[in-house]
Each structure stands twice: as structure tokens, then as C-alpha cells.
N, C-alpha and C positions, 0 to 999 in steps of 0.2 A: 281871330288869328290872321297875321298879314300873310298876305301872298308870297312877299319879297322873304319873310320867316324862314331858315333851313330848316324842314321837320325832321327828325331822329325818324318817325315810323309813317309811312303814306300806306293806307289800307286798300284796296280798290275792293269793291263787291257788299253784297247786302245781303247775306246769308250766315248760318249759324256760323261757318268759317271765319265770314268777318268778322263777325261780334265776339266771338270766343278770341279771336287776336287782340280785338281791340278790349276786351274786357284785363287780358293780361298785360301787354303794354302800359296799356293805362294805370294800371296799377302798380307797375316797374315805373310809373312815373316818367313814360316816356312821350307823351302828351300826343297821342295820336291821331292825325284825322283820315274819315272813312269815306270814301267818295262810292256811293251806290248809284248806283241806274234808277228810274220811276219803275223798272217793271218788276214784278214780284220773284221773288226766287223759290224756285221747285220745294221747299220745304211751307213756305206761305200758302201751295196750293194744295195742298194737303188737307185733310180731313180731320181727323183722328189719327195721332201717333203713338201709338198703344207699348212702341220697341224701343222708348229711351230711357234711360235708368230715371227711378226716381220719383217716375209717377204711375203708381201701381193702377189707377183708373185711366188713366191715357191722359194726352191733354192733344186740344187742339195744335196743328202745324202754326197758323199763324202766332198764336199766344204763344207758343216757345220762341217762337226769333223773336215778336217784341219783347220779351222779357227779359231775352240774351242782349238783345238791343238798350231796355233801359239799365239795366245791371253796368253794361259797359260806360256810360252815358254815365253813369253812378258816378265811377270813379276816373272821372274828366275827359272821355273819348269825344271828341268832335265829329259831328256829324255831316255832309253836306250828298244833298241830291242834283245830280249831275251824269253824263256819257264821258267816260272818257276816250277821249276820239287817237291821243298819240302820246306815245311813250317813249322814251332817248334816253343817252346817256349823256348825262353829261360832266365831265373829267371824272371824279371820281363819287360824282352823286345823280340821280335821276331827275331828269325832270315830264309832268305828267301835265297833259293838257285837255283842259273836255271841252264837253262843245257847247258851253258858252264863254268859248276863247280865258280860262282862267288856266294860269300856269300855275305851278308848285313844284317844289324844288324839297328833292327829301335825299336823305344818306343810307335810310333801308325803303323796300316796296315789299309788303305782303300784298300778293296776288292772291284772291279770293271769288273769280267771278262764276265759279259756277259753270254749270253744262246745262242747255238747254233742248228739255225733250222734245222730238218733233213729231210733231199734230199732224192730223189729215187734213183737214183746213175744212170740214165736211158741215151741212146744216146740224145746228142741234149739238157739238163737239162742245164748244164753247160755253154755252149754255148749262152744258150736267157735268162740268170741269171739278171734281171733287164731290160731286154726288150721282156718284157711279161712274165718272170718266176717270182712269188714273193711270201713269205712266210708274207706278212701285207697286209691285204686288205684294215684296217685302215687308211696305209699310202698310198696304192695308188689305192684305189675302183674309186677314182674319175677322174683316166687318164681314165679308162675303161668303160665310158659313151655313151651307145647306141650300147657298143661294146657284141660280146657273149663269156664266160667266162667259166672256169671248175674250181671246187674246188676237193682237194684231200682230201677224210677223210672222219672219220664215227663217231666224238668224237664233243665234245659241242665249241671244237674249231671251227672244220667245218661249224658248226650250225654258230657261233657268226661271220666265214668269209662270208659266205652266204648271213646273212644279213646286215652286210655292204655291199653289193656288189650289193647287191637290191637297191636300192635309184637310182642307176647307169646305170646297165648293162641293157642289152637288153632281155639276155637271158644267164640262169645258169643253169650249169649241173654238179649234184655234183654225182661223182667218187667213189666208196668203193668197196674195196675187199671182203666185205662179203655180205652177205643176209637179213643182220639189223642194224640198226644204232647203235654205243655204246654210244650214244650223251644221255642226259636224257631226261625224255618221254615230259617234258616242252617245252625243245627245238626244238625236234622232232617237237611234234603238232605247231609249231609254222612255221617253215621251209614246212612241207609236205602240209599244206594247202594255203600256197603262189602260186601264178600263176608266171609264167614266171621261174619257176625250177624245175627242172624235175632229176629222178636221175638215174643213172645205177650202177645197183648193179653186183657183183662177178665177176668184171672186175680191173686190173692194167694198167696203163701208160707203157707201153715198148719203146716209141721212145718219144723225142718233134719233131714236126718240124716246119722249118721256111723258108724264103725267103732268109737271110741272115744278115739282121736284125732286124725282130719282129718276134713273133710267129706265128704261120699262123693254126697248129691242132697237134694230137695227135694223135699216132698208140695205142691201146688198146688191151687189151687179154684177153678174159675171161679166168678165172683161174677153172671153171670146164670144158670149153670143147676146150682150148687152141686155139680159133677161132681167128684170128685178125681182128680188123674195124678198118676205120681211123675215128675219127670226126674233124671237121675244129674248129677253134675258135683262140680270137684275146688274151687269156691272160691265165695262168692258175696259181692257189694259191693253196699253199702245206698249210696243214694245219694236218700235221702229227705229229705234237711234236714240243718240245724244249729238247735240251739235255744240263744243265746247267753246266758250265764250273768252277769245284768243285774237280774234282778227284786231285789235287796235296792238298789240305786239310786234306787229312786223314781223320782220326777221332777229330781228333784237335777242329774243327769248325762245331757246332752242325748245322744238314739238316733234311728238312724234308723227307718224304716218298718217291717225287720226286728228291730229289737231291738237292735243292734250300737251300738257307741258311736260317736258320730261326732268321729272328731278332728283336728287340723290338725299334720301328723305325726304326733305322740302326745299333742299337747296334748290335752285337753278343754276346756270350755268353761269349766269352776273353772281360776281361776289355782290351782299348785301342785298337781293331779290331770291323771297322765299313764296312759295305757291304752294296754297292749301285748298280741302274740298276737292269738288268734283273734276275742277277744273285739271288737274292732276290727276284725274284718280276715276278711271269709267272700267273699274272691277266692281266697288263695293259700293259706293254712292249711297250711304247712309248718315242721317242728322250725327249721330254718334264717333263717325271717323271722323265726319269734316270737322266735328268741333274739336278732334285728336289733332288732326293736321295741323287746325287752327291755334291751339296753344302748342303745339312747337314750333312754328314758324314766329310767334311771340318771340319763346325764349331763345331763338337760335337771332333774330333780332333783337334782343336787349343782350345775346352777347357778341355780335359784330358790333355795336356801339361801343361797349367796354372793350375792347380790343382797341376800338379808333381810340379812345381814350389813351389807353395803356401806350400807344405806338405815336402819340402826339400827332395821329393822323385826323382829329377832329376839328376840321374848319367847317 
């Protein structure tokens, strides 16, 4: 594919969002290519996905996006590994540039980059990343059945991991740095009068530790009197944010307050640029919506093409 090419569909992202666009595009014959990042996308670091239709025994995170990856690839999607560093307009088409200085010049952009969960940065974190470290309790409350649990966080996230995690676990212990929840007082009352969770307040996570491969507990610190405890436990869930993956946008592509792009469906605010996945979307962040999102921003882009058509506005 040449550079100098005008493509009909420019993909950005490397997750089930992109590949579900690019698997429909492609198959609209709208010959798309997909510009993803080296780093792995939040469904890759997955374990076990037990909640997407279709595979009544689970299937692994990473073998569903290769899959969705070669399915797309099937039916002529272009692939390239690349950062895209800057994004413009320009007259009435985009052009997208990564950081190894290559341009591309397209008439639609499916935004697909995804939100990135933020880690503690701790020893041992990295290490039991999908075996017993996870940021979706959603997708995997239900390996951790009879098992005892730590959630990290004091925000409505925490609250809504907690109780997924309740139907399951044995026993929860939710983590926060401070002295009060910043969760709101709904969720709160909701979380603090359950039995089997119990919390410890004005302490951080400083070490994971493990066997060599599950988790096994946690070194702890309190942060006013710098004391260390270990607690034991079989899983623990960050529930400290999302940081959505937006900053090569500029000001370009209207965001909300947190970062996310704001769209009306999946339109944005450029005619011809649609954003699907998480990157859009820090309610439900599920393999299953992104790949919703993901084939409407396909077909809402194969019909802004047929319109340029129809309106002899296709140079």
C-alpha cells in the first residue's frame, strides 16, 4: 500500500474495536489499514474470558483479538505496527503521522485506541499481570470463586469491582490510601454494609508476592506511620483509573473532562472520524461493546464514503 494512496478507512488501535472495524470495512471492500501500537491492549492481558458470547468454555484474551485480528486480515485489512504521534486535518480528509515519520492521508479515521489501566508501578505487579493481578473484575470475578481477594481504590470503580467480586470470592479487602472513600455515598452504603468485606484504610500496596506463578499476598504500608504488614490472598484488582489513550489528538477531537472522546454514537465531532471501544466509553469497557462500537463505526464509515460518492465529493 503507498503512502501517497488516499485510503477510504485509516484504523488507529490494536484491540477487539479495531479488528471488528477492520474485519467489516474490509469486507465493504473498503481496503483498510490498521495502525496499532507494540504495546498490548487490556483485552491481550487478560486471562480467561469466560463473558463473550460464543465460547461456552471461555477462551483465552489474547486468542480472541488474534483471531479477530486474523479473521480481519482474511478479508484484505492491512496491518502496520507503529505510534501514532499526530493527527490534522486536512481540507477535507485526515492525515495521520507516527513516529517513524510515515504519513497517511485517509477520507474516514476509526479511532480505536483504547484506555489504559493504571498500575502501581510496585515490585512483583508486573510479574502476576493476568495471574492474579487484574484491572476487570467483570471479566475475571469468576476464576476467583471461594478464593480471598484485595481491591485497590477508594472511587465508585472500586465500589462497582467489589461487587462483582461478591457473588464469588470468599473474602474482600478493599485497599485505599486515605481515611474515606471518594466513591459516592450510594455506593458506599452499599459496599460498607455487606459482610464478607472489610476495609483497610491509609495503607498502599508496596510489594505483590507470589509462588512464581499466582499470587499468593501483599506487603502493605501504612502511609501515616510507614509500618509494613504482609496480608496473604489469591487475587488482587486495581481499580485505580483508566488513562485513555487521546493525547496524539490534540485539540482536534473534542474530550470530555476525563480525556475520553465524546461522541454521538460514534460519531465525533470531524465529519468522517468515528471512535469506538474504551476509548469512548469508561462506563462499560467490555470485549463485547468495544466490538459493538467497533462494527458501527465500520458501517457509519462505509456510509460517509457512499455519500462522498453520491455528492461527487470523492477525490
Amino acid at each position: 500500500m503507498s503512502k501517497e494512496e488516499i485510503l477510504d478507512v485509516l484504523i488507529i488501535g490494536g484491540g477487539i474495536a479495531a479488528h471488528t472495524a477492520a474485519l467489516y470495512t474490509s469486507r465493504a471492500q473498503l481496503n483498510p489499514l490498521v495502525i496499532s501500537a507494540p504495546e498490548l491492549d487490556q483485552l491481550s492481558l487478560t486471562s480467561t474470558v469466560e463473558n463473550y458470547p460464543g465460547f461456552p468454555d471461555g477462551v483465552l484474551g489474547p486468542d480472541l483479538v488474534n483471531n479477530c485480528k486474523k479473521q480481519a486480515k482474511k478479508f484484505g485489512a492491512k496491518y502496520i505496527e507503529a505510534l501514532v504521534t499526530n493527527f490534522k486535518k486536512s481540507g477535507n480528509k485526515y492525515e495521520i503521522q507516527t513516529d517513524e515519520n510515515e504519513n497517511y492521508l485517509a477520507r474516514t479515521v476509526i479511532i480505536a485506541t483504547g484506555a489504559s489501566a493504571r498500575w502501581l508501578g510496585v515490585p512483583g505487579e508486573s510479574k502476576y499481570k493476568g495471574r492474579g493481578v487484574s484491572t476487570c473484575a467483570v471479566c475475571d470475578a469468576a476464576l476467583f470463586r471461594d478464593k480471598e481477594v484485595i481491591v485497590i481504590g477508594g472511587g465508585d470503580s472500586a465500589m462497582e469491582e467489589t461487587l462483582a467480586l461478591y457473588k464469588f470470592a470468599k473474602k474482600i479487602t478493599i485497599i485505599h490510601r486515605r481515611n474515606k472513600f471518594r466513591a459516592s455515598k450510594i455506593m458506599q452504603d452499599r459496599i460498607l454494609n455487606l459482610d464478607k468485606v472489610n476495609t483497610i484504610w491509609d495503607s498502599v500496596i508496596s510489594e505483590v508476592q507470589g509462588d512464581g506463578k499466582f499470587v499468593t499476598g501483599v506487603k502493605l504500608k501504612n502511609v501515616k506511620t510507614n509500618k509494613i504488614s504482609e496480608l496473604k490472598c489469591d487475587g488482587i484488582f486495581l481499580a485505580i483509573g483508566h488513562t485513555p489513550n487521546t493525547s496524539f489528538l490534540k485539540d482536534l477531537v473534542k474530550l470530555d473532562k476525563l480525556g475520553y472522546i465524546k461522541t454521538k454514537n460514534v460519531q465525533t465531532n470531524l465529519p468522517g472520524v468515528f471512535a469506538a471501544g474504551d476509548v469512548q466509553d469508561h462506563k462499560y469497557r467490555q470485549a463485547i461493546t468495544s466490538a459493538g462500537t467497533g462494527c458501527m463505526t465500520a458501517l457509519e464509515a462505509e456510509k460517509y464514503i457512499e455519500n462522498l460518492k453520491l455528492k461527487n465529493e470523492y477525490k
